[in-house]
C-alpha positions in Angstrom: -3.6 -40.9 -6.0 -1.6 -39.2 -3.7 -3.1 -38.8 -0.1 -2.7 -34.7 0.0 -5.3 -32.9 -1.3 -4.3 -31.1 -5.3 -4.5 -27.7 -5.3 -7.5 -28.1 -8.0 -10.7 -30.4 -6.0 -13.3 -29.8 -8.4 -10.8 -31.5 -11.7 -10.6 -34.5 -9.5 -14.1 -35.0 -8.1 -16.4 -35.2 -11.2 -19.4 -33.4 -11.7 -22.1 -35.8 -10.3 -20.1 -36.1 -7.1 -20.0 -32.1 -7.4 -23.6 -31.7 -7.9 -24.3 -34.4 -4.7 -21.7 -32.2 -2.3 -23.4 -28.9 -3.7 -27.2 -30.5 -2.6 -25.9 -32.2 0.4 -24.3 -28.6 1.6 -27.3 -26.4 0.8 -29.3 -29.0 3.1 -27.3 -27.7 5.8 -27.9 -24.5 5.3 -31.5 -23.8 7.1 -29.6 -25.6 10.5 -26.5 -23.3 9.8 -28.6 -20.6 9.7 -30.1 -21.2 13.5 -26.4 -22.6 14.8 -25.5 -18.7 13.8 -27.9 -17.2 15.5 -27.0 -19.2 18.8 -23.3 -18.3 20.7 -23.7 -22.1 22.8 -24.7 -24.1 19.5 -21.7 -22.1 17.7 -18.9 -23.0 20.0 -20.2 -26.6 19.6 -19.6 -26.3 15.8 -16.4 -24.7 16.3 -15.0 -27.8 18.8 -16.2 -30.4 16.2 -14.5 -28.8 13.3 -11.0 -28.3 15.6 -10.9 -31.6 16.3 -12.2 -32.4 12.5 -8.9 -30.0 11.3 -6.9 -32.2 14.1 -8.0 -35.9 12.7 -7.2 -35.0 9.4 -4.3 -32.3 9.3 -2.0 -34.8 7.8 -4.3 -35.5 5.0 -4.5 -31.8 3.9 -2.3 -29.4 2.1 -1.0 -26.5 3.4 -3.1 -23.8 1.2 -5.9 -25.9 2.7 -4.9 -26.4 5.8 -4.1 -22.6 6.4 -7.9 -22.3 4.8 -9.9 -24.1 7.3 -7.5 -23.0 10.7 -8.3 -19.5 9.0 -12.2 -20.3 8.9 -12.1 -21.6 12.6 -10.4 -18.2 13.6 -12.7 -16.2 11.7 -15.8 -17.9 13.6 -14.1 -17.9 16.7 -13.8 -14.4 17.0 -17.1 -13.6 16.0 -18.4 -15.9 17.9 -17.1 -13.8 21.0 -18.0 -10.7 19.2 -14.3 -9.7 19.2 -14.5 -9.5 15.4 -18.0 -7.6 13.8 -16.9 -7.8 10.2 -18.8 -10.8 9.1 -22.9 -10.4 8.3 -25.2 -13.4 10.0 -25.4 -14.8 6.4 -21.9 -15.1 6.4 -21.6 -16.8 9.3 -24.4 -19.1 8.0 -22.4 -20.4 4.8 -19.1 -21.0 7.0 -21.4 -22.6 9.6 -23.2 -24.8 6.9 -19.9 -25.6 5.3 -18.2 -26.8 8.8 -21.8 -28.9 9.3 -20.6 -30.5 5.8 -17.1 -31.6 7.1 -17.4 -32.9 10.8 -20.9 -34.5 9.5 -20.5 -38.5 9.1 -22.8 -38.5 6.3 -21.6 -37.0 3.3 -20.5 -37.8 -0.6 -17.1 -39.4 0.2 -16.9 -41.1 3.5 -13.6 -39.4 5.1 -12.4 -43.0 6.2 -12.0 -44.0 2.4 -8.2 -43.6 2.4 -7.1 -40.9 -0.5 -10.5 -40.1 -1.7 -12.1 -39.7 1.5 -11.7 -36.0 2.3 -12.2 -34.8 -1.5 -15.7 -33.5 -1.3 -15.1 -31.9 1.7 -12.0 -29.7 0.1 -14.5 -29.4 -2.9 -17.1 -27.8 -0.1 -14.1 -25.6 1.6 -12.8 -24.3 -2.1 -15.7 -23.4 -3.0 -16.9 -21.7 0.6 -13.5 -19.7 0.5 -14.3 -18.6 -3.2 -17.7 -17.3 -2.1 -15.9 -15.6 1.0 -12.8 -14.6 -0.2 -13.5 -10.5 0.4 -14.4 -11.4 3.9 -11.6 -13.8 4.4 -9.0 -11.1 3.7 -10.7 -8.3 5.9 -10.5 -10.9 8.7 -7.0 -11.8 8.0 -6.0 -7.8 7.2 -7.8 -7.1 10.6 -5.6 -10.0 12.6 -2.3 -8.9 10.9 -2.8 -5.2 11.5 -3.6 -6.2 15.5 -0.3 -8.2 15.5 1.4 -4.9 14.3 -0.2 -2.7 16.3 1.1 -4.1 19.5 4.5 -4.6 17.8 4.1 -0.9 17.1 2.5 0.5 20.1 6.1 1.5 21.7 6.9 4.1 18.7 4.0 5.9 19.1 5.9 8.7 21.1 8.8 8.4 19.1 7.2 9.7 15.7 6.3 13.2 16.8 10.6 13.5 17.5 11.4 12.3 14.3 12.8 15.2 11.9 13.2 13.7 9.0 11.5 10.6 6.8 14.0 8.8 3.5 12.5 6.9 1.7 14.8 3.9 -0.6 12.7 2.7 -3.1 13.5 -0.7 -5.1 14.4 -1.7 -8.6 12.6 0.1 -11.8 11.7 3.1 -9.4 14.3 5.9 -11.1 11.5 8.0 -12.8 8.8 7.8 -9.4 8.6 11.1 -7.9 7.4 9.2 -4.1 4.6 11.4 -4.0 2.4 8.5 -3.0 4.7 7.1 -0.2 5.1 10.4 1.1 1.1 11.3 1.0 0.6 8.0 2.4 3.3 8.6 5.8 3.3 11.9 6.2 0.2 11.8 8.7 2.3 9.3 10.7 5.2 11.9 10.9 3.9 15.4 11.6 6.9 17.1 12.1 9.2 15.3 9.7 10.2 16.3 6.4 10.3 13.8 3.4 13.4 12.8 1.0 13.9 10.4 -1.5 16.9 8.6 -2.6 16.8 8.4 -5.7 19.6 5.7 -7.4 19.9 4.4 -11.3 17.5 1.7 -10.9 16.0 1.0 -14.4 18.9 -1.2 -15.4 19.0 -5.3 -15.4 18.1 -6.7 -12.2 22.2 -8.3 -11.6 23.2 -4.5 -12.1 20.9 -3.2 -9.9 21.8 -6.4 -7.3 25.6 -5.7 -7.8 24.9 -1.5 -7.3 22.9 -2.5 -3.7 25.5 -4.2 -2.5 28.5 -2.2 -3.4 28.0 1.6 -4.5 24.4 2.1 -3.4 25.6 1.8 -0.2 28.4 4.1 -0.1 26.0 6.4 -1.8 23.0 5.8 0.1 25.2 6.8 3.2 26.4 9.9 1.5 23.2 11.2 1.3 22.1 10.3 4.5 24.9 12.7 6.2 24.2 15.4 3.7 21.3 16.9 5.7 21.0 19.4 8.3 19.0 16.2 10.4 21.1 14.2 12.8 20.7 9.9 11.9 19.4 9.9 15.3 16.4 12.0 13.9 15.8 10.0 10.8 13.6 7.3 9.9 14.6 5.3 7.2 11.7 3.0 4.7 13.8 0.9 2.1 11.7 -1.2 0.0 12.9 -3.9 -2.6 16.4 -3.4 -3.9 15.8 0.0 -1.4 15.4 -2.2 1.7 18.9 -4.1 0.4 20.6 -0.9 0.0 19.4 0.2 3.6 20.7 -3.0 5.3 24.2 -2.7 3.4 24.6 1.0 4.2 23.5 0.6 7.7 26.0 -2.9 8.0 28.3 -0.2 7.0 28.1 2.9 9.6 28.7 0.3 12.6 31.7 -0.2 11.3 32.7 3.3 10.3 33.8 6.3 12.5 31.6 8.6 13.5 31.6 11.7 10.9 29.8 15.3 11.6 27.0 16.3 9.4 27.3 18.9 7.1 24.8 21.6 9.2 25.5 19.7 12.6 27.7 19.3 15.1 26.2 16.4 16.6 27.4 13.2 15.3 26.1 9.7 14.9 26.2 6.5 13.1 22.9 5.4 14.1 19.5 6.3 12.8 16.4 6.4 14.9 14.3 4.3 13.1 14.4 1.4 10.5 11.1 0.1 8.3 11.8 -2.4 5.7 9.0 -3.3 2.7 9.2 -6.5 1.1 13.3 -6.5 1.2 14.7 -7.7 -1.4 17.5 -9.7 0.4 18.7 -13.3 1.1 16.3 -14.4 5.0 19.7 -15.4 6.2 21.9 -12.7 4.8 24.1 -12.6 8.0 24.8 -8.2 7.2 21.2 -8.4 8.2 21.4 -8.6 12.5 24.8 -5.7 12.0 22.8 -3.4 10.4 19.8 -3.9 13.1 22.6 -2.7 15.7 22.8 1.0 13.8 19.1 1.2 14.5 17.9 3.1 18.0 14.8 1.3 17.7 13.8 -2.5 16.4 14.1 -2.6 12.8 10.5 -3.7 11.4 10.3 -6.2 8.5 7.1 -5.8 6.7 6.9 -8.9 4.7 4.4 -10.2 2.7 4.1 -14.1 1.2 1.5 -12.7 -1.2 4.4 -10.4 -2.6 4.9 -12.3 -6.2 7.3 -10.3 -7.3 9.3 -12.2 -4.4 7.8 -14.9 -4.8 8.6 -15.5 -8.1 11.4 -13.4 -9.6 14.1 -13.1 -6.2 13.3 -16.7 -5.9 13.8 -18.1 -9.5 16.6 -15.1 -10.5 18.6 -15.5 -6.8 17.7 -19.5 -6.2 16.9 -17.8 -2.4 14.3 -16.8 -0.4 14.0 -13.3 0.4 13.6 -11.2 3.4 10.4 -9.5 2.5 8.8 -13.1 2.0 9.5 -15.2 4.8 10.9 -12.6 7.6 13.7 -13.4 9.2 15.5 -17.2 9.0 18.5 -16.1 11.7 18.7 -15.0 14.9 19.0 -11.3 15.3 18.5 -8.7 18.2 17.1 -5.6 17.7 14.4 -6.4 15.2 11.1 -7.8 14.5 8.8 -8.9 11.6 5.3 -8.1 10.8 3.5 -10.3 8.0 1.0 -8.0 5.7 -0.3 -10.9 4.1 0.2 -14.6 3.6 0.4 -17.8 1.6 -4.4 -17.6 1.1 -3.8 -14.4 -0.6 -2.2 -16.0 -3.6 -4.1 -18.8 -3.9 -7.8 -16.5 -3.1 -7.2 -13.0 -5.2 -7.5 -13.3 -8.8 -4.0 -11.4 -9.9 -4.4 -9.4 -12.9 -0.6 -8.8 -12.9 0.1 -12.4 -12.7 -0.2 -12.7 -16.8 2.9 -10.0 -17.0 4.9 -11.5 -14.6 4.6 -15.0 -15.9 5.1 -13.6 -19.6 9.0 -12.9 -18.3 9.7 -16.0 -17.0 11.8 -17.1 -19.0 14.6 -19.8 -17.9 16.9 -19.3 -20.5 17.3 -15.5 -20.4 15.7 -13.9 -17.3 18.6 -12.9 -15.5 21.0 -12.3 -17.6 19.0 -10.5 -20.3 15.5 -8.7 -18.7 15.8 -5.2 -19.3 14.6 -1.9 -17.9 12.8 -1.4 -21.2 11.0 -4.5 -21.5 10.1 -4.8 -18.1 8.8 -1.0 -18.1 7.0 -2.1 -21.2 4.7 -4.7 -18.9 3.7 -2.5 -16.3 6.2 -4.6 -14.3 7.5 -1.3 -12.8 4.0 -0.2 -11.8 3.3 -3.6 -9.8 6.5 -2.9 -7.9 5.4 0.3 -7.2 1.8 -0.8 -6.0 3.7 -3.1 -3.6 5.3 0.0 -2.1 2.3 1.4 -1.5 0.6 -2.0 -0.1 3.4 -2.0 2.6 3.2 1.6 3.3 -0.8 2.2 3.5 -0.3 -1.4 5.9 2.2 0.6 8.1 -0.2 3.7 8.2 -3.1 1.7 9.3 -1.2 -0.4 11.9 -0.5 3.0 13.7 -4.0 4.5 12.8 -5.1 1.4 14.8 -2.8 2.8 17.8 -4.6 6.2 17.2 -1.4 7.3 16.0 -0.4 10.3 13.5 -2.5 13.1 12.9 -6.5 13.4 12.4 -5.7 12.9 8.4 -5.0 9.6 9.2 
């Protein structure tokens, strides 16, 4: 047997040695409940199982490595009563299941090479499953504090801006944008809202080669035909959208500057940049030239709970995208802010994840996926749902600043 933990504990460990972990962790559970009621016996708990994730960090996969460091945060901060998301019987089962771990005395001695650290991934998995609402607030609540102070310097800027575009992605032709608008509009009182809208319900390679070629001329095009100056505009692409953004921005650093059609001012450089699970190569090297046609850091929202990413770009483009990972090259002007990671996947039970794995298929996928199938699956509304994901993240991460308007 291989020494990293399988994603699946409980199919390896068999049901007596289940049953034994289950009665050995609810023993634990009156001490667990009096270690959470005391700040000094809890920071004792939380040393033992740091050095516990230490020891055996080697021995554990990522998913469940990510798990338990995730667990120590979570106690950690409420601990020191920075986080007051998680009830005092909460705390108890996390507490009674880090008892289980560090403890010498449990099912599967940890110093049985292989086996050893089985029942205490069986205890984790199924702590995590009990927890995994609370586990995603906590993570949610770290993520949006990360992008609130990545944030906190546009705060004055969004009152100046004039005008919002949004880009949407592939299989978005017949969405109005209501939702995105309803959803950023608070954040940008004095801005009006436009979408570009671009013949996206086609095969995924036409919709690719239109990003990279004629979506950007176009995309440019309607940029300038407004009575808003770039340097007044903030731009959201998402998807295919946030593809078409970076090749149209690559673009006007490299053009002359042109006058809009109501303005005399002229500019090739737009005020803001926002990008929602971009739909583009981590290393794509147009990437750091279109950041330079940004007055402002461009801001990646990516997401490694994104499936449609994780799945489709990677298995259709043999690369890993942009709105994934963030960024895999060095590049000024520009930062990334995760929305969610790798736990998500493994923790939310996706009832999307039947469509999408219904289109997987090797032989024809790219080539011969189209528009009217995919619509057919509700594919389009899961991409759609991501938009929103990314945007209502982006709205809370200024709410957080005390941002926007009261509507927020």
């Amino acid at each position: 047997m291989d020494d990293k933990f399988s994603e699946d504990s409980e199919s390896e460990l068999s049901p007596v040695l289940c049953a034994r972990a289950e009665s050995l962790l609810a023993t634990k559970r009156a001490e667990a409940e009096r270690i959470a009621s005391d700040p000094n016996a809890l920071r004792v708990v939380l040393d033992s199982v740091k050095n516990w994730a230490e020891r055996f960090a080697t021995k554990l996969n990522s998913s469940a490595f990510e798990s338990l460091t995730t667990i120590f945060r979570l106690l950690k901060s409420t601990c020191s009563g920075e986080y007051q998301g998680l009830d005092k019987s909460s705390v108890a089962i996390l507490v009674a299941a880090a008892l289980y771990c560090v403890s010498p005395i449990d099912v599967i001695p940890d110093a049985i090479p292989g086996i050893g650290l089985l029942d205490d991934f069986f205890v984790l998995t199924c702590t995590i499953k009990r927890l995994s609402s609370e586990l995603q607030s906590f993570r949610t609540w770290e993520r949006l504090g990360a992008a609130k102070s990545a944030l906190s310097s546009y705060l004055p800027k969004f009152q100046e801006i004039k005008r919002v575009t949004l880009c949407p992605g592939w299989l978005t032709e017949s969405e109005t944008g209501n939702e995105i608008v309803a959803l950023l509009s608070p954040v940008f009182p004095n801005a009006q809202f436009d979408v570009f809208h671009w013949k996206s319900n086609t095969t995924w390679s036409d919709a690719r080669e239109y990003a990279d070629d004629r979506g950007a001329i176009d995309f440019i095009e309607f940029l300038r035909n407004s009575s808003v100056d770039l340097a007044n505009t903030a731009i959201f692409g998402h998807s295919l959208g946030a593809r078409i953004t970076i090749r149209a921005l690559a673009r006007l650093t490299s053009e002359p500057e042109k006058k809009t059609l109501f303005s005399r001012k002229t500019t090739n450089r737009v005020a803001q940049t926002f990008l929602m699970g971009a739909a583009i190569n981590a290393d794509d090297l147009e990437i750091p030239v279109a950041c330079s046609c940004s007055l402002t850091p461009v801001c990646n929202f990516y997401s490694r709970f994104d499936r449609a990413l994780g799945y489709f770009y990677r298995f259709a483009e043999k690369r890993t995208p942009l709105g994934l990972a963030g960024l895999e090259i060095a590049c000024n002007n520009y930062f990334d802010c995760m929305v969610s990671g790798h736990e998500e996947f493994f923790l939310d039970v996706a009832s999307n994840m039947s469509d999408l794995v219904n289109l997987l298929n090797p032989k024809s996928m790219a080539s011969k996926l189209t528009a009217v199938n995919l619509l057919s699956s509700g594919f389009s509304d899961y991409l759609k749902h991501q938009f929103e994901l990314y945007a209502t993240f982006f709205r809370n991460s200024i709410a957080a600043n005390g941002g926007g308007s009261d509507s927020i």
